[in-house]
Each structure stands twice: as structure tokens, then as C-alpha cells.
N, C-alpha and C positions, 0 to 999 in steps of 0.2 A: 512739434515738441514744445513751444513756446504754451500753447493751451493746455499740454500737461503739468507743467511745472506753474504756469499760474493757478491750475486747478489745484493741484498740491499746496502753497504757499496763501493760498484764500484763506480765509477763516471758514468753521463750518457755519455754512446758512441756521440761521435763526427758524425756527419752527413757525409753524406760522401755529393759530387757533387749532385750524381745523386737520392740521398734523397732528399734533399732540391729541388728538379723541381719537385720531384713528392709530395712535401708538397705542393709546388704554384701550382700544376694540380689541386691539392685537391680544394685549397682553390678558383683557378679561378671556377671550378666545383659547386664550394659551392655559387659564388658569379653569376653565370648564373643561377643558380636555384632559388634566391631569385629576379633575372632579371624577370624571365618570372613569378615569383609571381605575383610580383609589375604590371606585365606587364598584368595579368588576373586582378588582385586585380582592377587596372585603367579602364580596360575596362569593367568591372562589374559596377562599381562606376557611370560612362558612361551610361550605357545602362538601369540602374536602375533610373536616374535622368533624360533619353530622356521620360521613361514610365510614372515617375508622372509627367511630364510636359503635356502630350498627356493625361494623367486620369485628369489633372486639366482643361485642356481645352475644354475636356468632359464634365466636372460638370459645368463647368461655363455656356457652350452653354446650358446646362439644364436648368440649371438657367434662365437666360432669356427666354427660351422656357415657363417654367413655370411660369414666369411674365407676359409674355405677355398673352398667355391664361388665365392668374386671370384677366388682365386688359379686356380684349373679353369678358369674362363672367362678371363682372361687368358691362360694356356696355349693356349688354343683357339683365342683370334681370331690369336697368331700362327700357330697351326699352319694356318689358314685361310688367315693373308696370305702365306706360304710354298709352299702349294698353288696359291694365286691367281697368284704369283709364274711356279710352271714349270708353268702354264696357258700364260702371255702369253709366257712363253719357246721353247715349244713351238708356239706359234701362229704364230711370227712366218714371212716368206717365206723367209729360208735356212733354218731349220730345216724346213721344208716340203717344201723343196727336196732337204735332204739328204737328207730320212728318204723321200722318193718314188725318190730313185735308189738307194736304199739296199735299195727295195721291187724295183728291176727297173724302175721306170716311166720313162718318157725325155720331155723335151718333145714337143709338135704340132707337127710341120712344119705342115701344111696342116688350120686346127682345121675344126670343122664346126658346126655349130649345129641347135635341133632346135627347132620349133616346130608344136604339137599344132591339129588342127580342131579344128572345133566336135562332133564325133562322139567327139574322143579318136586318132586315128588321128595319129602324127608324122610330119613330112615333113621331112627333112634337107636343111641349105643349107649353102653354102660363103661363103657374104656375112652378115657379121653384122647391117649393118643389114633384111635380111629377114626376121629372126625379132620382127623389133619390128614388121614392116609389119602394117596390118589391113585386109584387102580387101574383108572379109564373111566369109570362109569361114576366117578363124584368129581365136582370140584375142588380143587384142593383150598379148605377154610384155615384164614390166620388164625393165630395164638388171640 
């Protein structure tokens, strides 16, 4: 114990020269290792901030991709309900009308009706409700 507590109670030894160069190896050792830190650290930083630039400019082109096909497709469903439009316009009985005499066609005086056997073979009537009649020998045709 006596060598402990003289060790304790010493002064600390004085450095010699070639101590103190290898305290500044140390510490220049110490200060390159926090060099090439800073030096990964920046180039992380870097290369982190080139990607969300490149992922923002990703979403943004999306973006407007996705605008522009909402705006195509709203173009469209009008051009559809427009279409829909002089569908039902064209369908209706005066215009039917016009565009059949327009053709040369004239109304039925006296219309006929046609209701097929069992073979396929039509038989023409002049009474509508006999095309609906079923005897056996027709199929019975809807209204």
C-alpha cells in the first residue's frame, strides 16, 4: 500500500519531448477522424437532399399527370352526355316521324302483323290480337 499512496501523493511526471508529439499525434489522429466524419456526415446530408429533390419532382410530374387526365376525363363525360343528348333527341316519335317521311316512308293504313310456327314458317294477320293468340301450332309473341 505504501507504493500506492506514494504514487497518489507524487507529483504528475513532467512530459518529456517526445511525449508531448505523441499527445499531438493523438490529438491530430483524433481531429482527422472527426475530418472524415464531418466529411461522410456532409456527403450523406448531400446525397439525402439530391433524393428528395428528385422524389419531389417525381410527385409533382404526377401531379399534373393526374390533373391533366381529371381534366381529359371531364371533357369526355361531357362529350358523352352531349352525344347521350342527340341520341334521345333523335329517338324521340317526331323526329322518327320526320326522318321516315324524309326517307319516302308514309304511315300503315291497314298494318299487318306476322307471327312465325313452330317450324319457323310466318303467317300474316290483319288483327293484332292474333299474333299474340297460342293454339299449339304458333309461339306465343310478346306485346
Amino acid at each position: 500500500m505504501s507504493t500506492i499512496r506514494e504514487a497518489l501523493a507524487a507529483p504528475w511526471p513532467v512530459r518529456s519531448r517526445t511525449a508531448a508529439q505523441a499527445t499531438s499525434v493523438r490529438i491530430s489522429a483524433h481531429r482527422s477522424s472527426l475530418r472524415g466524419f464531418a466529411l461522410i456526415m456532409g456527403a450523406l446530408i448531400v446525397a439525402l437532399s439530391g433524393l428528395l429533390m428528385a422524389l419531389n419532382i417525381v410527385l409533382v410530374h404526377g401531379a399534373f399527370a393526374v390533373q391533366s387526365m381529371q381534366t381529359q376525363s371531364q371533357s369526355l363525360e361531357r362529350a358523352q352526355q352531349a352525344l347521350g343528348d342527340a341520341v334521345a333527341t333523335g329517338e324521340s316519335p317526331a323526329q322518327l316521324a320526320q326522318r321516315a317521311a324524309a326517307l319516302g316512308m308514309r304511315p300503315a293504313v291497314k298494318p299487318v302483323f306476322l307471327r312465325l310456327t313452330n317450324n319457323g314458317d310466318p303467317i300474316v294477320s290483319n288483327r293484332k290480337d292474333s299474333a299474340a293468340v297460342d293454339n299449339g301450332s304458333t309461339a306465343a309473341m310478346p306485346h
